[in-house]
SELO-967638 format. One record per residue (C-alpha): x, y, z; residue in three letters. Coordinates in steps of 0.2 Angstrom, whole numbers, padded with zeros to 4 digits, always signed. Example, Ala and Ser with C-alpha at 12.3 -4.5 7.8 and 13.67 -1.06 7.14 Angstrom:
+0062-0022+0039ala +0068-0005+0036ser 
***
This chain:
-0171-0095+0428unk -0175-0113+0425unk -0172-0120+0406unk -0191-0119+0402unk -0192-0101+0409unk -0175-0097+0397unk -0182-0104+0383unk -0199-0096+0384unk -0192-0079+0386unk -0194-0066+0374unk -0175-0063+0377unk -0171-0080+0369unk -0184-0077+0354unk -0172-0057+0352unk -0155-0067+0354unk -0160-0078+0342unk -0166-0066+0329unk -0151-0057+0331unk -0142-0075+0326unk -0153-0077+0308unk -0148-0058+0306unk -0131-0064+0305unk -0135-0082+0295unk -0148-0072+0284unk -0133-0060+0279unk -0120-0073+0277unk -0134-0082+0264unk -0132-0066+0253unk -0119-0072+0242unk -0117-0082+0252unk -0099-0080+0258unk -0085-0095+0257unk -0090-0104+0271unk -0109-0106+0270unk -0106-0111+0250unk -0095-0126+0254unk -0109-0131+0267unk -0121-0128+0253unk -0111-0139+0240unk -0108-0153+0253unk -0128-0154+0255unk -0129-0153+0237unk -0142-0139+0239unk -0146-0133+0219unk -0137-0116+0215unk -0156-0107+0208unk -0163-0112+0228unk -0146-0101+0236unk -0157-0086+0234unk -0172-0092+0244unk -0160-0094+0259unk -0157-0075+0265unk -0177-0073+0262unk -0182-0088+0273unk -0172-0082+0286unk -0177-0064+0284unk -0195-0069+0288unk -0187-0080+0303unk -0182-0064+0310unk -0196-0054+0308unk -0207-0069+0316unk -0196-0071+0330unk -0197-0054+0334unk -0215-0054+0335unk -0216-0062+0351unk -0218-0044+0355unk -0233-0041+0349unk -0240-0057+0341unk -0235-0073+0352unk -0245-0086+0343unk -0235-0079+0328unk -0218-0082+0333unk -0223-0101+0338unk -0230-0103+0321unk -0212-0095+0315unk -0202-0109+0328unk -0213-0120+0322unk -0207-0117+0303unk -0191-0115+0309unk -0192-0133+0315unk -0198-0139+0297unk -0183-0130+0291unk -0170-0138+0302unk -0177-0155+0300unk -0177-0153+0280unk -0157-0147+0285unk -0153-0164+0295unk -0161-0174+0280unk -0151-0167+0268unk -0135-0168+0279unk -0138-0187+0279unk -0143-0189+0261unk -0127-0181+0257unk -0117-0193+0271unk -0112-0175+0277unk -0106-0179+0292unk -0099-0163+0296unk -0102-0149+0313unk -0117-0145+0301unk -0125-0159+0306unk -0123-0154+0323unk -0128-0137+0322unk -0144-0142+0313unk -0148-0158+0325unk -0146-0144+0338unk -0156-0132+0332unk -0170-0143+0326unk -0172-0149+0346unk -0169-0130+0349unk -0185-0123+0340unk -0194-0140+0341unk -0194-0137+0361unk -0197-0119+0360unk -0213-0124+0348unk -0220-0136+0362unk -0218-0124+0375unk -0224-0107+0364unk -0218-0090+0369unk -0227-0080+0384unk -0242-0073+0383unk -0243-0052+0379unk -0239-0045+0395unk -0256-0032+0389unk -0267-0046+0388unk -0261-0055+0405unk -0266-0037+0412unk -0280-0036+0404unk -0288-0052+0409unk -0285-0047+0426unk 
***
């Protein structure tokens, strides 16, 4: 499978559900790790609560690729807002740390998978046959 085809594949948009599980449920909290990253962006305590929410709704959206396509590119399109706010607050703070990284990585990650958009239902590829 070709790096289009595996980012395009409702696969990709489950595995990476199952990642923001994990982040959404470390933001609850959030647990030592995720605070310090917080701190070293400088992200204000009374926003902290948001997080596990944001990414909540990131789950659910990816999982619609399912059902609801257009919706999951909307969510990978969000996803890339979210991850290009994350850089910009890397940089402001001069964080120069594997966060950085992480979210550069994932801003091109979601920002890819939003040009490209998800594959059509397979019902309504049927049905337009």
């Amino acid at each position: 499978m070709s790096a289009a085809g595996l980012l395009g594949s409702r696969r990709t948009y489950a595995v990476l559900a199952a990642m923001e599980v994990g982040d959404a449920l470390a933001c609850i909290g959030p647990i030592a790790p995720v605070r310090k990253a917080l701190d070293d962006v400088g992200l204000p305590d009374e926003l902290r609560p948001v997080l596990p929410v944001v990414k909540g709704a990131a789950v659910v959206g990816l999982l619609s690729v399912y059902r609801f396509p257009a919706l999951a590119r909307l969510t990978t399109f969000m996803l890339t807002v979210y991850f290009t706010l994350a850089v910009g607050a890397h940089i402001r703070a001069k964080d120069w740390s594997p966060g950085l990284a992480a979210a550069s990585s994932l801003l091109a990650l979601f920002g890819t998978m939003t040009v490209q958009g998800p594959p059509p239902r397979a019902d309504a590829s049927a049905a337009r046959r």
